[in-house]
C-alpha positions in Angstrom: -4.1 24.4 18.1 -7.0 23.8 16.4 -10.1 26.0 14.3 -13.0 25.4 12.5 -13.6 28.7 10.3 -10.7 31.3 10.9 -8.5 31.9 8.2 -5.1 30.2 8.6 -1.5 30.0 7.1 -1.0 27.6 4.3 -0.4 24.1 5.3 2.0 22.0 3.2 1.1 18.7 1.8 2.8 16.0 2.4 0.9 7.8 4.1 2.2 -18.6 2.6 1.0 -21.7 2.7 2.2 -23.6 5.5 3.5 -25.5 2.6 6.3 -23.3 1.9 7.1 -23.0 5.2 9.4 -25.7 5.6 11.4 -24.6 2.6 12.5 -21.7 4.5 15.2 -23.4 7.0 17.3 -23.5 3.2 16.3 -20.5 2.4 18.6 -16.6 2.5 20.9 -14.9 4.5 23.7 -17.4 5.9 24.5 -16.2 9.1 27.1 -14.2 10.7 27.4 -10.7 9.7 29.1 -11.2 5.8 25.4 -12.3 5.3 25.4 -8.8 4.5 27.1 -5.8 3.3 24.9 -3.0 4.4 26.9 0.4 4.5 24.4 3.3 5.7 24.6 2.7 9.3 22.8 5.9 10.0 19.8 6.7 12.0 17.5 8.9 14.4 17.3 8.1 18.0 14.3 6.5 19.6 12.8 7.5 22.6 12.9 5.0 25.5 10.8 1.8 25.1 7.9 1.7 27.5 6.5 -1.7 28.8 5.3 -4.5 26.4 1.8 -4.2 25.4 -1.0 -5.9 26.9 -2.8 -9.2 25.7 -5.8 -8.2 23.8 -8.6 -8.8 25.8 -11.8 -8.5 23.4 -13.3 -6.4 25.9 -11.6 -3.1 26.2 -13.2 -1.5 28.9 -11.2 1.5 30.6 -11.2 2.7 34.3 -11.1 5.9 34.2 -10.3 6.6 37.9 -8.7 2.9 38.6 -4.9 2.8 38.5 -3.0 4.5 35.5 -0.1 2.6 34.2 3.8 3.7 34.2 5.0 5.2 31.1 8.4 6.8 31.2 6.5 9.9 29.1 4.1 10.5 31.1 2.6 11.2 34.7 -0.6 9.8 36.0 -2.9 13.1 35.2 -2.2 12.6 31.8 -2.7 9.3 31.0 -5.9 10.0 32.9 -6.7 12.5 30.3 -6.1 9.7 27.5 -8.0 7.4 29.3 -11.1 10.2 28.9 -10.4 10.6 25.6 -10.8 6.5 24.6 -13.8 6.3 26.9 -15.5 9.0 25.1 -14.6 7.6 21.8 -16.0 3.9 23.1 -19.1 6.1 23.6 -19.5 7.3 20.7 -18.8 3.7 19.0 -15.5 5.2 17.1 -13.4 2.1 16.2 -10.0 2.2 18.8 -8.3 3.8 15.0 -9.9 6.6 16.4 -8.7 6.7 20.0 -5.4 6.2 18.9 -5.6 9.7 16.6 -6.9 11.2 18.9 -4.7 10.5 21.7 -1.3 11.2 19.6 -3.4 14.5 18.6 -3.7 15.2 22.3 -0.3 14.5 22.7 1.2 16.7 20.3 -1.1 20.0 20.9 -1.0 19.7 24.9 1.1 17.0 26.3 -2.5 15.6 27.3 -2.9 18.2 29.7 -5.7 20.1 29.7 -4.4 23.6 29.4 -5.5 27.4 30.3 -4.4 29.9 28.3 -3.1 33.3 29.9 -5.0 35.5 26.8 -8.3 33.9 27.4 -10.5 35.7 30.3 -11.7 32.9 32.7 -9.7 30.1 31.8 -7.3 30.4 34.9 -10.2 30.1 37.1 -11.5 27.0 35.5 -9.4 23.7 37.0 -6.3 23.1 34.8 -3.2 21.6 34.6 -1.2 24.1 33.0 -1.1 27.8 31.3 -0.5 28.3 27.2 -0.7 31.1 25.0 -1.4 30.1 22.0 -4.1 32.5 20.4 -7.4 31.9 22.1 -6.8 27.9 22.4 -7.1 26.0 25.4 -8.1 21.9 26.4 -6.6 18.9 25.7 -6.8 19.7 21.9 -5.8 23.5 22.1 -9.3 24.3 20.6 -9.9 27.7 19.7 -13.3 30.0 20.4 -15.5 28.6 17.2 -15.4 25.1 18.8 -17.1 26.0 22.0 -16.8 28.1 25.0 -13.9 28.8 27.1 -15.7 25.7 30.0 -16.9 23.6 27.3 -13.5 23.7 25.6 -11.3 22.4 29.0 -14.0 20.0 30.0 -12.3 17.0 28.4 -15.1 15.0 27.5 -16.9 17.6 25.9 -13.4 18.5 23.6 -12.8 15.0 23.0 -16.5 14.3 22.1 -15.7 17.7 19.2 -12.9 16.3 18.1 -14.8 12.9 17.1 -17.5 14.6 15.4 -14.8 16.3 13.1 -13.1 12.7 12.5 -15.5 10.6 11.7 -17.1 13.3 9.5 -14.2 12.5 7.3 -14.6 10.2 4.6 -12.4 6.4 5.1 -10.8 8.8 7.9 -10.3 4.9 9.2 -7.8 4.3 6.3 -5.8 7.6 6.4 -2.6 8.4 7.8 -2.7 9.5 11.4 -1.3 12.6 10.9 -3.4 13.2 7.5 -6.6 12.3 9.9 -5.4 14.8 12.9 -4.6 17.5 10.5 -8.0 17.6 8.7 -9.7 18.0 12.1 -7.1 20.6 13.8 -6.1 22.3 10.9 -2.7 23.0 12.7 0.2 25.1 11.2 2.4 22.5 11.7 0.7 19.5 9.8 3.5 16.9 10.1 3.7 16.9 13.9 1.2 14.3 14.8 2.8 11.2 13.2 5.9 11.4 15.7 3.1 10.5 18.4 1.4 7.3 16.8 3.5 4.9 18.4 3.4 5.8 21.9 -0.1 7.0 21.4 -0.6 3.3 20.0 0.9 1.5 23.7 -1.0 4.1 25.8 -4.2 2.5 24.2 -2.9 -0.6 24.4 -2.4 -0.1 27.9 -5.5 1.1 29.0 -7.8 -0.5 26.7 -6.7 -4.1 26.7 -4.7 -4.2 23.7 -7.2 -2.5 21.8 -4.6 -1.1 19.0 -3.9 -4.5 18.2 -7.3 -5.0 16.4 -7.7 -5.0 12.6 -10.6 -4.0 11.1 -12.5 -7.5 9.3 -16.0 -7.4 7.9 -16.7 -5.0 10.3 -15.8 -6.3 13.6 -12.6 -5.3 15.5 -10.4 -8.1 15.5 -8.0 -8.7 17.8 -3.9 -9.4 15.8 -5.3 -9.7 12.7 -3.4 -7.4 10.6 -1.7 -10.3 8.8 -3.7 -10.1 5.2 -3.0 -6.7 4.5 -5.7 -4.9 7.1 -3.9 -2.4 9.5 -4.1 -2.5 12.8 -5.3 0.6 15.0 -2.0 0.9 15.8 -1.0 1.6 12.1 1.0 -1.7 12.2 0.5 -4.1 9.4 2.1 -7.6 8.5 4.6 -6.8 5.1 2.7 -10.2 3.4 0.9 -13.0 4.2 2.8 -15.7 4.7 4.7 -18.8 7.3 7.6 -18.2 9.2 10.7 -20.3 8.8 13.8 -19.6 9.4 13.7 -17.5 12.4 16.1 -14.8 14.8 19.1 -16.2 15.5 18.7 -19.5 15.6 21.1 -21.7 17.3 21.7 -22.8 14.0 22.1 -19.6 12.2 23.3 -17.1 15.1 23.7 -14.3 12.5 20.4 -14.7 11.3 18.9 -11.0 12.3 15.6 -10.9 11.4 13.0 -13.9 9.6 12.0 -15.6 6.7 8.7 -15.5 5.2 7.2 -18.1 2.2 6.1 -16.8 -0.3 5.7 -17.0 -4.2 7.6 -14.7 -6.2 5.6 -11.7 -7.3 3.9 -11.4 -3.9 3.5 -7.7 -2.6 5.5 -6.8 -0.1 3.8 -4.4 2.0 5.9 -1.4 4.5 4.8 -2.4 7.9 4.1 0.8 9.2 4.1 4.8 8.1 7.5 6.0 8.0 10.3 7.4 5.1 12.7 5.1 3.2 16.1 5.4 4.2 17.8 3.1 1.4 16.0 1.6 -1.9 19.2 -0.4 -3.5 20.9 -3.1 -4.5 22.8 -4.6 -2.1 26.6 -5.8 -3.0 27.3 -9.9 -3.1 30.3 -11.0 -1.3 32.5 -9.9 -4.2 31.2 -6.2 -4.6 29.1 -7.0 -7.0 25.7 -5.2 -7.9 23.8 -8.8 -9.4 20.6 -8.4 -8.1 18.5 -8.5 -10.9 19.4 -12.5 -11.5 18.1 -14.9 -8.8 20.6 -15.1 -6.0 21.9 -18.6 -4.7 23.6 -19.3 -0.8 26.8 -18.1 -0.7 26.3 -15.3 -2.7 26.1 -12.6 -0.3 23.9 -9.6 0.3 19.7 -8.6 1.2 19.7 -7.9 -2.7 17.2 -5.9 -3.5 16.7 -4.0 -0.6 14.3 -1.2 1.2 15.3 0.1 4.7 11.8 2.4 6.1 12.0 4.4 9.4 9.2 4.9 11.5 7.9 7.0 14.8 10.2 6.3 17.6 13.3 5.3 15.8 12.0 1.7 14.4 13.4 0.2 11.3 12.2 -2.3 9.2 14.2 -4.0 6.2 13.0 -5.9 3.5 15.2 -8.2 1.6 15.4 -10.1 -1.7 13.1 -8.0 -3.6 12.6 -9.8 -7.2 13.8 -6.0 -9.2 13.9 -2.6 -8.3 11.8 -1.8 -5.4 8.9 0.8 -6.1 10.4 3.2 -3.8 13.4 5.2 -3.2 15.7 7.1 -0.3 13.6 9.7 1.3 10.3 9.0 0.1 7.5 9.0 2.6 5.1 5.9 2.5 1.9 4.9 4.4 1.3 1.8 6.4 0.3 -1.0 3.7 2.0 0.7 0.8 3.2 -1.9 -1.9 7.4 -0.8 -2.0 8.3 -4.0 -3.8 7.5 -7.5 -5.0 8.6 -10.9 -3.4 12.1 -12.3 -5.3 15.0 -14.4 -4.8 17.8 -12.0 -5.4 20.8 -11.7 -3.1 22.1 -14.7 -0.8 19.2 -16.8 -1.2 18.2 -20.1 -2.3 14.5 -19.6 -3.4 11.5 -16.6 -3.4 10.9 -15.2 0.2 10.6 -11.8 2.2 13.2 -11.9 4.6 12.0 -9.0 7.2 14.2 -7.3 9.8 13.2 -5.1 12.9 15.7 -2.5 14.1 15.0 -0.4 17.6 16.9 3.1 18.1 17.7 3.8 14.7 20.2 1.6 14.0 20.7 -0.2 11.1 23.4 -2.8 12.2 22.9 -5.8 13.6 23.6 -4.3 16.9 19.9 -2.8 16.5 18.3 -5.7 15.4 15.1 -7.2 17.7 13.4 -10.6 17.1 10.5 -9.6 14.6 8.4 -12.2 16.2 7.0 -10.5 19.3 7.5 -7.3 18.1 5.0 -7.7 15.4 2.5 -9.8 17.5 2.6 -6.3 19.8 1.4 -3.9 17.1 -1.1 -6.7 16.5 0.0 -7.6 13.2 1.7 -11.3 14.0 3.5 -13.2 11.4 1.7 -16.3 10.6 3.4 -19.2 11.7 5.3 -17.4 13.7 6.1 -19.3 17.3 
């Protein structure tokens, strides 16, 4: 539900050199599982994991009436919806950021169907795709009386076309959190609802605009994976630092190995990949049960060290390992895509400075969850340099 003027209920507030590279096959975490002693195996379910997203094509253009793809989430009238919404946001020249707030807004406040509302005279007699009842809203963005009337409000390029004007009126709305973004323009009661949506929202565009939330914004051109130096994709994905990968995801030579190694000098910022809340900011235990990670680790020793666990949208995990000292964040803090949480160390089981980054799917923080970080970054369009 959104509204312009009328008065509402509070809201509550709440987002390296190729050089080194080659260093990294003697660098951290020997494999097999004693490589760590991680105890909080605890975690929220994800939904189920749609299809892969496209190649970024450069282009982007959407058919709106051609053949919608499968998602497990949704039917074919509402990804036609979304595919309304990005077209009108190509339109009006909003970068694909946009289209993917404005779809996870769509998805949260109708399901992307454009809704009736059985309070509002008329609005069963205009074409829908459902009935609500909440107040006087009704659309694909629940949009109440100020923002049009009742046939401007379910045409869904006339709603989406409002709900652009109200984002891009927003100052570096480009460089908030999605659900900040969505919440200044539908000023819902529930302000916290949208972020759950950015990841799917994020593989809908993908899907229907050629990959388009895998481009980063650089010198003022959408660029296509580039979220590798810091920039964040329009998906809200971003690369944790710059940097060559060497030691990679289970290896034949290191089978235990459950995420990567990335170069880089000690100091560097490390980066959270995404939006999401900390679920562990600790010291890891060494193979003796010993807290030592303010001392450079060595192989052998045992444990991630320094270590930040973040969960985001859809049950994802990423872990970042070998911090140089206390990491900047702690349990149950929420943090914004491209938030520093720590800097670049050798502490732990390690042999020399590097990130080592893991990628857990379903909430689960054992092994058992962990994915290859590889293709799974290149797919929010923030690859890993060096990365094969």
């Amino acid at each position: 539900m959104s509204e312009q003027s009328s008065p509402r209920r509070p809201v509550r507030t709440g987002a390296l050199a190729a050089a080194l590279t080659a260093a990294l096959a003697l660098l951290c975490c020997t494999g097999g599982a004693g490589a760590f002693f991680l105890t909080e195996l605890g975690g929220d379910a994800a939904e189920q994991l749609a299809p892969a997203s496209m190649d970024c094509t450069g282009d982007f253009e959407v058919d709106v009436s051609g053949k919608m793809p499968r998602f497990a989430e949704y039917g074919e009238r509402q990804l036609r919806n979304a595919a309304v919404i990005i077209k009108v946001g190509q339109e009006m020249k909003v970068p694909p950021r946009g289209w993917v707030i404005a779809v996870a807004t769509a998805m949260q406040e109708s399901r992307l169907l454009n809704l009736a509302n059985s309070t509002v005279g008329g609005s069963q007699d205009i074409p829908n795709e459902g009935i609500g009842a909440d107040h006087d809203s009704v659309g694909l963005f629940q949009q109440r009386a100020s923002w049009g009337t009742v046939a401007q409000r379910m045409n869904p390029e006339y709603a989406s076309r409002k709900f652009y004007e109200k984002l891009v009126e927003m100052p570096g709305w480009e460089k908030l959190p999605l659900t900040v973004a969505a919440q200044q323009v539908q000023i819902s009661a529930f302000p916290d609802a949208y972020a759950k949506h950015e990841e799917l929202a994020a593989r809908i565009v993908d899907a229907l605009a050629g990959g388009a939330a895998r481009t980063a914004l650089i010198a003022g051109e959408e660029v296509c994976d580039a979220a590798a130096g810091g920039e964040i994709a329009a998906s809200g994905w971003t690369a944790p630092i710059p940097g060559g990968v060497g030691s990679g995801f289970r290896t034949a030579s290191r089978p235990g190995h459950n995420g990567v190694d990335i170069a880089a000098p000690k100091g560097t910022l490390i980066r959270v990949a995404a939006t999401g809340r900390v679920l562990v900011s600790r010291c890891d235990p060494d193979r003796r049960g010993r807290l030592t990670c303010n001392v450079d680790g060595w192989p052998g020793k045992g444990g991630c060290g320094w270590f930040v666990d973040v969960l985001h949208a859809q049950g994802f995990i990423t872990r970042y390992c070998h911090l140089v000292s206390r990491p900047r964040v702690a349990a149950g803090d929420t943090v914004q895509a491209g938030e520093v949480i720590g800097e670049v160390g050798s502490s732990g089981n390690s042999s020399g400075p590097h990130l080592h980054f893991e990628v857990h799917v379903e909430g689960d923080r054992s092994s058992r969850g962990a994915i290859d970080p590889v293709p799974f970054m290149r797919s929010k369009g923030a690859p890993l340099k060096g990365a094969g």
